[in-house]
C-alpha positions in Angstrom: 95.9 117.7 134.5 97.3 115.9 131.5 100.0 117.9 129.4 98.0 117.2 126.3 94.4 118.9 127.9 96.8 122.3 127.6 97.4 122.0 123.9 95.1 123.5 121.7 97.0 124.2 119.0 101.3 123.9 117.9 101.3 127.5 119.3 101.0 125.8 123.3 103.3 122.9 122.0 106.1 125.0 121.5 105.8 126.6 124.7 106.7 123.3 126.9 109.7 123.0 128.0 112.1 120.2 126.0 111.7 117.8 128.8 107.5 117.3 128.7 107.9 116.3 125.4 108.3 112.7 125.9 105.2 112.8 128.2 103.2 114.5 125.4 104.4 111.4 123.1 102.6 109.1 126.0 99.4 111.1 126.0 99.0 110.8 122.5 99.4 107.0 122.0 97.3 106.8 125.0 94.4 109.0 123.0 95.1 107.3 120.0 94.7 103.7 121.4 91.9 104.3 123.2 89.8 106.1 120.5 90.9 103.5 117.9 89.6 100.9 120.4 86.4 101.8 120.1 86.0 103.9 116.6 88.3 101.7 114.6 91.2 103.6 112.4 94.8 103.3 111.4 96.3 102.4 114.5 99.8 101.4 113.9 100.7 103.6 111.2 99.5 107.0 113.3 101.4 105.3 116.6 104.3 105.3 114.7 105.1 108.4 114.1 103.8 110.2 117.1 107.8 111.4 118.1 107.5 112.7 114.2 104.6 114.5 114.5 105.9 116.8 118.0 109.1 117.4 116.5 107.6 118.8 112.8 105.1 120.7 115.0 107.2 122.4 117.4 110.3 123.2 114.7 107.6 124.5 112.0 105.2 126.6 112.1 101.5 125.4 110.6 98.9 126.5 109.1 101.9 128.8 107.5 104.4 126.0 106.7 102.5 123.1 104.9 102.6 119.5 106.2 101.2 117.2 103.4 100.7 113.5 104.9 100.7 110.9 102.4 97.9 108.6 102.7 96.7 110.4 105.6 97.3 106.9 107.7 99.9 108.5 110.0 97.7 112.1 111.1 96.1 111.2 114.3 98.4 112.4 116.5 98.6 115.6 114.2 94.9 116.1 114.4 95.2 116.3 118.0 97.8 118.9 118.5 96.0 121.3 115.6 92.7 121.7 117.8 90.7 118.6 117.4 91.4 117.1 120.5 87.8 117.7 121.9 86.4 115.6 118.7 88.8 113.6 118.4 86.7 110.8 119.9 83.9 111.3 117.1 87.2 110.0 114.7 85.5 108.5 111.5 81.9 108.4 112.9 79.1 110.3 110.8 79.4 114.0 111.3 82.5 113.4 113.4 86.4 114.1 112.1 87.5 112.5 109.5 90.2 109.4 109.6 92.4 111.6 106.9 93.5 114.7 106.8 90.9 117.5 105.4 91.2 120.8 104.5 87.6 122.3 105.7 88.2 120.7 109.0 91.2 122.7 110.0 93.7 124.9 108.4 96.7 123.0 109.3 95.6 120.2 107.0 97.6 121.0 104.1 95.9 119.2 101.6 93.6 116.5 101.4 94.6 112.6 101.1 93.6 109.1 101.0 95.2 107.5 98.6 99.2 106.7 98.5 102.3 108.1 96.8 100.9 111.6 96.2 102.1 113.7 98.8 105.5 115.3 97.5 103.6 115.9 94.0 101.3 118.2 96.2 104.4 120.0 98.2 105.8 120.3 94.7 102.8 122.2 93.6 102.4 124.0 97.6 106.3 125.0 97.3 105.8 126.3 93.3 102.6 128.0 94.5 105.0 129.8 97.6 107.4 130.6 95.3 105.2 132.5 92.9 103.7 134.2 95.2 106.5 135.8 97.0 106.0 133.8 100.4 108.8 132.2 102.5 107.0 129.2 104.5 108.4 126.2 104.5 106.9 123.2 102.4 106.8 119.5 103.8 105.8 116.2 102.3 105.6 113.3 105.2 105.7 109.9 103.2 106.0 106.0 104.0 107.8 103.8 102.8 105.2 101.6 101.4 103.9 104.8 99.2 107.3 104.8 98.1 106.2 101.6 95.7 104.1 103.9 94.1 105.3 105.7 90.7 104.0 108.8 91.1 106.6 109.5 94.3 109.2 108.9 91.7 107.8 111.1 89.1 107.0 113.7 91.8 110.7 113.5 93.0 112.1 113.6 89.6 110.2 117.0 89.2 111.1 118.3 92.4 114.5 117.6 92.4 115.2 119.1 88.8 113.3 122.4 90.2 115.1 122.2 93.2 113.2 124.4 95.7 112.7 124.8 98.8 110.8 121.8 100.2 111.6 118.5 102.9 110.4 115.3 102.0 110.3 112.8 105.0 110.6 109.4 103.8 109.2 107.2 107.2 110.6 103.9 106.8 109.4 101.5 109.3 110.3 98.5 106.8 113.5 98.9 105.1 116.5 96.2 106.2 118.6 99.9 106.2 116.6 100.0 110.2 120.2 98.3 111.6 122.1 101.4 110.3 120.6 102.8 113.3 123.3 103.9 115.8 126.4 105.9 116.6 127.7 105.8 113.4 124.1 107.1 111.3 124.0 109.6 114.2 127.4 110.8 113.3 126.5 110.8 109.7 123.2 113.0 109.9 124.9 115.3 112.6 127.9 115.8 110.4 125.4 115.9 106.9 123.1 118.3 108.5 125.1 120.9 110.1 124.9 124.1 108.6 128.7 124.5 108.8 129.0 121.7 106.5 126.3 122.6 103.9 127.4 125.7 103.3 130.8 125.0 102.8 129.6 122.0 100.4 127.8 124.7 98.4 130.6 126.9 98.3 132.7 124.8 96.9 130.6 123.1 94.7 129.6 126.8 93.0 133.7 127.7 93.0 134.6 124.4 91.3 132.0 125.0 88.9 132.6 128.1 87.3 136.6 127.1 87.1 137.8 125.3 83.7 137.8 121.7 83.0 140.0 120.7 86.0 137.9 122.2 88.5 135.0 120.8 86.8 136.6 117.3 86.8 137.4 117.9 90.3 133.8 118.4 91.4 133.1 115.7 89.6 135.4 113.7 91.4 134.3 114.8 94.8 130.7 114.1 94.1 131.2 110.6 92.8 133.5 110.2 96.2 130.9 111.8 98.3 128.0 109.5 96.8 130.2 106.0 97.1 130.7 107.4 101.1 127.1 107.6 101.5 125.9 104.8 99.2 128.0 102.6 101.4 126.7 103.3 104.8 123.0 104.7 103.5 120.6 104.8 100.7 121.5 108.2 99.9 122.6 107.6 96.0 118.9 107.2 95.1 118.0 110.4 96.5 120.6 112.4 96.1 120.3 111.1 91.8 117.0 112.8 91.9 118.5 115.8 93.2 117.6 116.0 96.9 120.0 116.2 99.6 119.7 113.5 101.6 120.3 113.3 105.5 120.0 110.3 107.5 118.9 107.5 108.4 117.9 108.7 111.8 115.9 107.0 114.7 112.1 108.3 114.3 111.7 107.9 118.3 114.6 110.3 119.3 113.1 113.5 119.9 115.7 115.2 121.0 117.9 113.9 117.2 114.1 114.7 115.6 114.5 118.0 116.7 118.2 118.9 115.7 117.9 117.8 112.5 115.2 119.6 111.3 116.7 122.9 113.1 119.3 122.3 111.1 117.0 121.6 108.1 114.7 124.6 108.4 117.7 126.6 107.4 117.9 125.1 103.9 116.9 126.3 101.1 117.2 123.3 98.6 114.8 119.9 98.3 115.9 118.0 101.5 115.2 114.0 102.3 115.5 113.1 105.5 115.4 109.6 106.0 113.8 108.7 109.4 113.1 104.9 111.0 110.2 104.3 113.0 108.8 101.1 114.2 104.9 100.5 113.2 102.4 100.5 116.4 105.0 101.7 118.5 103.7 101.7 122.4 100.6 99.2 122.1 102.7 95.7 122.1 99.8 94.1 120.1 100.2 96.6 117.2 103.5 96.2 117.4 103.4 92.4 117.2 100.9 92.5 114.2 101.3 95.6 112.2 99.6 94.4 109.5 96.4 93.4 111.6 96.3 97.1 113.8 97.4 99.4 110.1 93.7 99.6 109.8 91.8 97.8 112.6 88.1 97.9 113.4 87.2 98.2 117.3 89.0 95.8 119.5 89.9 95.2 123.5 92.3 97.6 124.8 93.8 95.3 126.9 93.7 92.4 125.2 94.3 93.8 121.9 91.7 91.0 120.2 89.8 92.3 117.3 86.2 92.5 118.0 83.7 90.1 115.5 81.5 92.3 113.2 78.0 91.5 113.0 76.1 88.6 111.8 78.3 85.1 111.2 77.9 84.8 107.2 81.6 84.9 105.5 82.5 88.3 103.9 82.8 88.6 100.1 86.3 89.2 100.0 86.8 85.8 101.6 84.2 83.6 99.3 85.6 86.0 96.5 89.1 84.3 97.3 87.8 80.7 98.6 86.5 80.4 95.2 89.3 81.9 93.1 91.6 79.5 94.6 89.4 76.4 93.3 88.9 77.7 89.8 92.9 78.2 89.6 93.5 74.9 90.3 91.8 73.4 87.5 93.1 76.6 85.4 96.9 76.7 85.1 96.4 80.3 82.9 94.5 81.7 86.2 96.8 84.4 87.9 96.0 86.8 90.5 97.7 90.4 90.8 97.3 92.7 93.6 98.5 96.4 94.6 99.8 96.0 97.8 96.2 94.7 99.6 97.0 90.9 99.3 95.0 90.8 103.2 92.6 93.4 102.1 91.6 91.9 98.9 91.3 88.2 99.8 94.4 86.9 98.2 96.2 85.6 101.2 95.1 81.9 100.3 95.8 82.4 97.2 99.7 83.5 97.2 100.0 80.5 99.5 98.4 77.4 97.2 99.9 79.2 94.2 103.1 81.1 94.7 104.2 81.3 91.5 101.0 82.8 89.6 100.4 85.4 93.2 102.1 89.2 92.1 101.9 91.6 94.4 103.4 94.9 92.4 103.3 97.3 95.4 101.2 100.6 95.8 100.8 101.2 91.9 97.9 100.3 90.3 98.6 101.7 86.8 101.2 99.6 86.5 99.5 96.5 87.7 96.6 97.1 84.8 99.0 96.7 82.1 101.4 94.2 83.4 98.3 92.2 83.9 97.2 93.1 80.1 100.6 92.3 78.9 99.6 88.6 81.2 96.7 88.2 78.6 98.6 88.5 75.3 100.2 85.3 76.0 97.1 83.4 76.9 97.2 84.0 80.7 93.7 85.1 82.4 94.6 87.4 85.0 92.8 88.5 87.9 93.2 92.2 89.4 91.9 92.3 92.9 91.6 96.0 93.8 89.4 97.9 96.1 86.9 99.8 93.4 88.0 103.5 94.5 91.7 102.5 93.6 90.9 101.6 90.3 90.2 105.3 89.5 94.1 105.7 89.8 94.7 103.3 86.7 91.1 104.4 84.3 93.1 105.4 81.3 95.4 102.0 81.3 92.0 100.1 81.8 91.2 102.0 78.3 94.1 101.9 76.8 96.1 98.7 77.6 93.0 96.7 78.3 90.0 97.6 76.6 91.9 98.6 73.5 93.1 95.7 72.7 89.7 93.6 74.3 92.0 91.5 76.8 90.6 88.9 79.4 91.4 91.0 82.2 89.6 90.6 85.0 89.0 93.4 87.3 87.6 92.5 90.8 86.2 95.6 92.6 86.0 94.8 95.9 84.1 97.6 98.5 81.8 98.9 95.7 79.2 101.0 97.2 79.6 102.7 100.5 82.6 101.1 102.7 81.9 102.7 105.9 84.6 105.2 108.0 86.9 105.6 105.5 84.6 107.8 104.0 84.7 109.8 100.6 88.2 108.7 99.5 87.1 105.5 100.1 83.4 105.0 98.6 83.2 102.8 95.6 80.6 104.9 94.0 81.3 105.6 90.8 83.0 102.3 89.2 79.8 101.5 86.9 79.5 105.0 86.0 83.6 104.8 84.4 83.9 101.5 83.2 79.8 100.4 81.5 80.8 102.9 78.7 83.9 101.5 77.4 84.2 99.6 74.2 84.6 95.6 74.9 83.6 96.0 78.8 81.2 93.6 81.2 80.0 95.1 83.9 78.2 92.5 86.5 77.2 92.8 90.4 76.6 89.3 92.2 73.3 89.5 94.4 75.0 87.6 97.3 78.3 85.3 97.6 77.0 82.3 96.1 76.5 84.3 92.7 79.7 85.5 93.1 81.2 82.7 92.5 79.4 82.1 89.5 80.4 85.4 88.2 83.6 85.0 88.5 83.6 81.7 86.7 81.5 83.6 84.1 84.0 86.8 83.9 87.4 83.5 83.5 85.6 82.1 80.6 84.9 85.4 78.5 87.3 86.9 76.1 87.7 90.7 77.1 87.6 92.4 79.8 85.3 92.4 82.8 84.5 94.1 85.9 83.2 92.6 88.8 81.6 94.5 91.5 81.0 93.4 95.2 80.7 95.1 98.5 82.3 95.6 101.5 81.5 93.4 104.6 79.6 90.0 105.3 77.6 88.1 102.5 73.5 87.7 103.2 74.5 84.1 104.5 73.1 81.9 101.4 74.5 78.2 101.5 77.2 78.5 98.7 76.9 75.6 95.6 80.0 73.3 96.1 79.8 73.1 92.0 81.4 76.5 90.2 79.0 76.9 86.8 79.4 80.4 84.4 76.0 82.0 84.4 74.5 83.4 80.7 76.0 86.6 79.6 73.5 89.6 79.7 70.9 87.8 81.3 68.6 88.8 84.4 66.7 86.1 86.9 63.0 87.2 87.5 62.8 86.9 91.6 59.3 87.6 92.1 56.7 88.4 90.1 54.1 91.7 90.7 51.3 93.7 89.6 51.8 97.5 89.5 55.5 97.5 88.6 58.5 96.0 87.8 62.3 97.2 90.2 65.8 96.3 88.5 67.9 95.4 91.5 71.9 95.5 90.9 74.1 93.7 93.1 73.7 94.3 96.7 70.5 96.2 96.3 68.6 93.1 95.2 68.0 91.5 99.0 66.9 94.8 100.2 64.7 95.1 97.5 63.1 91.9 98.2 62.5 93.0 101.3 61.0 96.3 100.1 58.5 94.6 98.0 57.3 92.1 100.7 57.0 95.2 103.3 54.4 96.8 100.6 52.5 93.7 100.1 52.3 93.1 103.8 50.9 97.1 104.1 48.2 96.4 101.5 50.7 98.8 98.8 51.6 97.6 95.6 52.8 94.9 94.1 56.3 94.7 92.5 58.0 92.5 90.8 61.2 91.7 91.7 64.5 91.2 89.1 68.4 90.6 90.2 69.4 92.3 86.9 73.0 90.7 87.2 74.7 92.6 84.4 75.1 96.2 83.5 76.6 95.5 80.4 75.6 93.6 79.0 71.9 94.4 79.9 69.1 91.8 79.7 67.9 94.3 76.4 64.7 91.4 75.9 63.3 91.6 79.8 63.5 95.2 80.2 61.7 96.2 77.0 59.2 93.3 78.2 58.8 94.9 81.9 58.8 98.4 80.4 56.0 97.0 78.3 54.0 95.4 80.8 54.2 97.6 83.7 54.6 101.0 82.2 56.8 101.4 85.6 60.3 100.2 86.4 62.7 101.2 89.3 66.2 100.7 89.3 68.4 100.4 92.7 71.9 100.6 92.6 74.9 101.4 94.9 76.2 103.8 92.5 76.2 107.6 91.5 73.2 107.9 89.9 75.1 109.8 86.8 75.9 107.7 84.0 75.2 104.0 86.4 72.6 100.9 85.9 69.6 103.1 85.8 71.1 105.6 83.1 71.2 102.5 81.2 68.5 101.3 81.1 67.0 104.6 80.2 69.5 105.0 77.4 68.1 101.5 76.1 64.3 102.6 76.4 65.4 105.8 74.3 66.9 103.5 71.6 64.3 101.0 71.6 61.6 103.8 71.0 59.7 102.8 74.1 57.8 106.1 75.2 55.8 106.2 78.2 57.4 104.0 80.6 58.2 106.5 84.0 61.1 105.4 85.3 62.4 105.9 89.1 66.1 105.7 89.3 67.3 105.4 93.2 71.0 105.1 93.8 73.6 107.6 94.9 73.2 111.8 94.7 75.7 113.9 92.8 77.3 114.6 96.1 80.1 113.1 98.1 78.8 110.4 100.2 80.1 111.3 104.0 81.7 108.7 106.3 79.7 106.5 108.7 78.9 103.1 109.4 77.7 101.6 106.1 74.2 101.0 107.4 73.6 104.4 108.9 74.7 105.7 105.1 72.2 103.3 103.3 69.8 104.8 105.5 70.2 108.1 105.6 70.7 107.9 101.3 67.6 106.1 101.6 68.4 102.8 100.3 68.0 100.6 103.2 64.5 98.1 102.9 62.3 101.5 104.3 63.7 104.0 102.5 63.4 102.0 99.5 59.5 101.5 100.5 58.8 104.6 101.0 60.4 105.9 97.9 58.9 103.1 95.5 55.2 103.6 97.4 55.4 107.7 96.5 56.3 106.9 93.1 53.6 104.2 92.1 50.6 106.0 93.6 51.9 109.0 91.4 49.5 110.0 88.7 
């Protein structure tokens, strides 16, 4: 029987002997690998830290002491020793356990993530919360080093640190060049660092020194700059330790039995601790450890091979056409620059920062920032391009107001994965970007309604001058042949697709193709006959062709891959109202006011009812409506 098939929960953990432990570690990558193999997920990351995970499990004590993992990347190998081993192979499918960590799936998930760098601003708020309240559990914050690019950490550190309590921030560093500090002589440091002999005495001193006079207080001043060029010298312990955190480390992530000394030692503080632990990214599957970009998030692939398995269907994705075709306007536009947070793969920019080096930024996890330094780009006659998945846009809505809008800059926001994106799930979604941005003085808002117009648009959104958003969605195009000639398309204005006789549907974006396909379904049924219009732009809408449909038909429907509150379809009733046009029903169909699970991005459509039968079905029981 395998060790792991006995562990139900940290409670049996702690009752193996030291020994097993290792052999746990090998069970868990072997879960891990296999489930990712066929589910998808966040491979490397989660295989990286599974020597982490026992140690922080079998020295604390959860749901009482609080584990908040950033991102939620790294928590497989926590979901299984917390109870979910039994569903653990229903990872990221509808209805199954989620890819991050979630708080009404198990009380030893701290706190809900999905996004990066905001991990030690929740044990701030956990280990304030404790503190209040009388309690004495210990408070931990398990961060990467690539959410370390991120401001928040920073701001979240600075806060901590000046507060001082009781909390351990882990800084997992499977990245920094500080990795060949690995060895005797770290060891030595972190043993020596950590031990409670030294610490105290450390404190002791530092509170005798400081309530002598001015010598004392010089000498303390002394000591600590002496301590800090020590550690500066042979770690990156001055940061830290400026932002008030003791620091301990680095120390190898893979030594269980140095995991599990330090943070004995650790436990015993009462101060904000960093411990500074090296890891190595897919750690146990050679392929993931080869390409840890490829394997951070992976969809299914062959376990022995480690080759990625094709998706369905052999058109190009958007991301790709989306990049292909930024990369030929650039190079007849010298002002063209593209900026990215830290997704240059994700978001399509690979070609890109190879064909133009100099005009490619990649700022790192921190997407307010990139906003403005791509608004600062546009007040000296630059047109710059921010590539960023649509649900980490939300991070940066105010500098979209306030550095963008404000000041009606050519900014150019692509939003890739608008709409559902699949597994990732509700963290992920891009539901809600037309809902933000369609209200804000100076904003375009269009949706392409395949990869061919996508290109156009993006031609279109270059040659405005303010800002525009540009929606597309996650996963292969419809397959169109794509024009070899780039042309901007008329601002504000819809394309008619097919005409009808009981109603007019205004199709945004991705919802335009299974509209179609709705509308020839209810011809071919003997049903009604709709007409069919790729409505193009949000804002500005086609004002002259609605009012006409609305006119003619008495009946419109609008589709869209968006929260139905304040999206395309709120639009157009908001222009009806302000045109005066009374009597004209209206259908909206898009997303509910709810939080769209996670699933395969077909099953959502169809279970949200926006697949080609739902939409019949929904469009059939309106019309025949009295």
């Amino acid at each position: 029987m395998a060790l792991l098939d006995t562990i139900d929960s940290p409670a049996d953990l702690k009752r193996l002997p030291v020994s097993r432990l290792p052999q746990v570690a090998e069970e868990l990558r072997r879960v891990i690998i296999q489930t990712c193999s066929t589910n998808g997920g966040h491979l490397a990351p989660s295989l990286g830290v599974v020597e982490l995970t026992i140690a922080l499990h079998r020295v604390f004590s959860t749901p009482e002491d609080k584990i908040v993992w950033d991102v939620g990347h790294q928590a497989y190998a926590h979901k299984l020793l917390t109870g979910r081993r039994d569903r653990f192979s229903t990872l990221r499918k509808l209805d199954g356990i989620s890819g991050f960590p979630k708080r009404d799936e198990s009380p030893h998930d701290a706190f809900e993530v999905g996004h990066a760098s905001t991990s030690i601003s929740a044990a701030t708020g956990l280990a304030a919360a404790r503190d209040l309240a009388g309690r004495r559990n210990k408070v931990l914050a398990v961060i990467g080093d690539g959410s370390m690019t991120g401001g928040m950490a920073y701001e979240a550190m600075n806060h901590a640190g000046h507060m001082n309590r009781d909390m351990i921030v882990i800084l997992n560093d499977n990245e920094m060049s500080i990795a060949e500090n690995v060895g005797a002589l770290s060891n030595f440091l972190t043993r020596t660092g950590s031990s409670e002999f030294v610490y105290r005495f450390k404190k002791n001193v530092e509170s005798f020194l400081g309530r002598k006079d001015t010598v004392g207080k010089n000498l303390l001043h002394l000591a600590k700059k002496l301590e800090d060029s020590f550690k500066g010298f042979f770690t990156p312990g001055m940061l830290f330790e400026a932002f008030g955190f003791e620091y301990i480390g680095p120390i190898d992530g893979h030594d269980l039995p140095m995991l599990l000394e330090t943070l004995e030692k650790v436990k015993k503080y009462h101060d904000a601790v960093l411990i500074h632990v090296l890891t190595k990214k897919g750690k146990g599957y050679k392929p993931a450890e080869d390409d840890p970009s490829l394997f951070h998030g992976v969809g299914p692939f062959d376990l022995e091979s480690g080759r990625v398995l094709k998706g369905k269907g052999g058109a190009a994705s958007y991301t790709a056409i989306f990049g292909s075709a930024l990369c030929k306007l650039a190079a007849d536009d010298e002002r063209v620059v593209a900026i990215t947070a830290a997704m240059p793969d994700g978001t399509g920019l690979i070609p890109f920062s190879r064909q133009f080096p100099k005009r490619f930024f990649d700022v790192g996890i921190a997407e307010q920032h990139a906003v403005t330094f791509a608004a600062g780009l546009a007040t000296q006659g630059f047109r710059p391009v921010f590539t960023v998945y649509s649900s980490f846009l939300q991070r940066a809505y105010d500098l979209v107001f306030h550095d963008v809008c404000l000041q009606n800059l050519p900014v150019i926001f692509a939003l890739d994965r608008a709409g559902v994106v699949g597994n990732d799930g509700p963290t992920h979604h891009g539901s809600l970007d037309i809902s933000l941005l369609r209200h804000l003085p100076n904003m375009t808002v269009m949706a392409p309604r395949d990869e061919n117009e996508l290109q156009h648009m993006l031609a279109t959104a270059l040659g405005m001058q303010g800002p525009v958003a540009l929606r597309y969605p996650r996963g292969n195009g419809v397959g169109v042949a794509l024009d070899q000639i780039i042309t901007p398309l008329p601002v504000g204005r819809a394309e008619v697709l097919r005409e009808g006789k009981d109603g007019a549907v205004l199709a945004l974006g991705s919802m335009v193709h299974p509209a179609l396909e709705a509308a020839l379904q209810l011809e071919r049924d003997g049903g009604p006959s709709l007409a069919v219009v790729n409505a193009r732009f949000v804002k500005p809408l086609d004002e002259e062709l609605i009012q006409f449909l609305a006119r003619t038909y008495g009946r419109l429907i609008t589709l869209e891959e968006n929260a139905l509150q304040g999206g395309f379809g709120s639009a157009v009733l908001e222009l009806l109202e302000e045109k005066g046009i009374r009597g004209t029903r209206v259908l909206r169909l898009g997303y509910p006011d709810a939080q769209i699970p996670q699933g395969d991005q077909g099953v959502l459509r169809a279970m949200l009812g926006l697949d080609p039968a739902g939409l019949a079905s929904s469009m059939e029981a309106f019309l025949r409506r009295d």
